[in-house]
C-alpha positions as CSV (number, residue, x, y, z in Angstrom):
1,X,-2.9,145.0,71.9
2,X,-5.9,145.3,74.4
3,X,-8.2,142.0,74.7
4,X,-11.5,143.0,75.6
5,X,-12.6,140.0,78.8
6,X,-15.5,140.0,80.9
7,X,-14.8,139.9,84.8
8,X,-17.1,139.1,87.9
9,X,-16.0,139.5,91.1
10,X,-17.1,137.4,93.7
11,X,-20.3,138.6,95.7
12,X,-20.9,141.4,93.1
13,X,-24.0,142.1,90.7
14,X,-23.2,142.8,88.0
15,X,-20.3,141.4,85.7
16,X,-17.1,144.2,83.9
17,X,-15.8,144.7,80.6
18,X,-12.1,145.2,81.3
19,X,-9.2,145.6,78.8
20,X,-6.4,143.6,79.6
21,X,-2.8,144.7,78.4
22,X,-1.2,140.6,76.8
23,X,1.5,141.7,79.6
24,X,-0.3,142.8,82.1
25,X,-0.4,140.1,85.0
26,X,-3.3,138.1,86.1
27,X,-2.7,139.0,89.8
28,X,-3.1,143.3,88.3
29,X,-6.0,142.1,86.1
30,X,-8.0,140.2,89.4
31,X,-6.7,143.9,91.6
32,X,-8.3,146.2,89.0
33,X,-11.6,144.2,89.0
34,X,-11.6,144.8,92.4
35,X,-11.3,148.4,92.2
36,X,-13.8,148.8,89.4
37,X,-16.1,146.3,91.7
38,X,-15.3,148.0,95.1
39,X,-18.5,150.2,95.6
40,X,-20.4,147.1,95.7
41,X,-17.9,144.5,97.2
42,X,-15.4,144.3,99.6
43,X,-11.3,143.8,97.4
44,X,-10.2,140.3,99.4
45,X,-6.5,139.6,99.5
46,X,-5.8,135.9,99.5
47,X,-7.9,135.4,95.5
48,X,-8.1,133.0,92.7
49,X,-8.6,133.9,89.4
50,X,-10.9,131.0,87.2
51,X,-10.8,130.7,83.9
52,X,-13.0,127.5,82.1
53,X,-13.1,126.1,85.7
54,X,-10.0,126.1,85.8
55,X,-8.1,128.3,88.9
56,X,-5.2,130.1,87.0
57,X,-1.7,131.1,87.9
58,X,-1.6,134.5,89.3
59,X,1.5,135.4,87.7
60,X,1.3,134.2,84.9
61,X,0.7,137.3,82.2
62,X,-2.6,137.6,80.0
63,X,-1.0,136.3,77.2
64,X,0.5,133.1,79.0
65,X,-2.3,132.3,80.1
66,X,-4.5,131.9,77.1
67,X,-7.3,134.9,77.2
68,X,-8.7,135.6,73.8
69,X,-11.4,138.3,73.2
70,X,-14.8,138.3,75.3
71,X,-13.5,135.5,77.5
72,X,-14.9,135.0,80.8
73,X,-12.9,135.5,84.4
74,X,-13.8,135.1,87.6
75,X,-12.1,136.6,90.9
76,X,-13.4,134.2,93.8
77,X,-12.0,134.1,97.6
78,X,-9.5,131.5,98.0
79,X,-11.3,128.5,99.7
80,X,-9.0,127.4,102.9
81,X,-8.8,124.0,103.5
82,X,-11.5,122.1,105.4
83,X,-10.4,120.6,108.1
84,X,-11.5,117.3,109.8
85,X,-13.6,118.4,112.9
86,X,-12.5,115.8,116.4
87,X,-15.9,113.6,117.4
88,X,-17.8,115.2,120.0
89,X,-20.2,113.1,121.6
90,X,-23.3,114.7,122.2
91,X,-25.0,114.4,125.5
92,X,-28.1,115.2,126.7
93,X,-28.8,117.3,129.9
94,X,-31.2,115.2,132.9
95,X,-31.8,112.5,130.8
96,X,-30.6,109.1,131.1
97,X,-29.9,106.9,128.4
């Protein structure tokens, strides 16, 4: 039975209603927000898909995970992992110090 969820894609205006299959993947569910959201935002490949602040298992299926009707779900770009920058020691040009 189709479960009625409300989607935002990152970057995007405006938020979907989208009817998710219970066996329909999360991974299919974040690509066909994308699609519907594509005229306005750029699809990104490496995703997560949030759910109560929480980042969700991509392949896990609808029903696995938990969605009930008029839930909230949020595609976002994965965040890479900061990285410590080496000290630079900033000088300054003609002047002595």
């Amino acid at each position: 039975m189709p479960i009625p969820l409300y989607g935002f894609v990152e970057g995007d205006t405006l938020g979907l209603l989208v009817l998710a299959e219970e066996g329909e993947t999360i991974v299919a569910l974040a690509r066909a927000l994308q699609q519907a959201a594509s005229i306005r935002v750029a699809s990104a490949t490496d995703i997560d898909v949030v759910h109560d602040g929480k980042t969700i298992d991509l392949e896990l299926t609808v029903a696995k995970a938990g969605f009930q009707a008029l839930d909230r779900i949020d595609v976002i770009r994965r965040q890479k992992p900061m990285t410590l920058l080496k000290s630079r020691r900033w000088t300054t040009c003609g002047a002595a110090r």
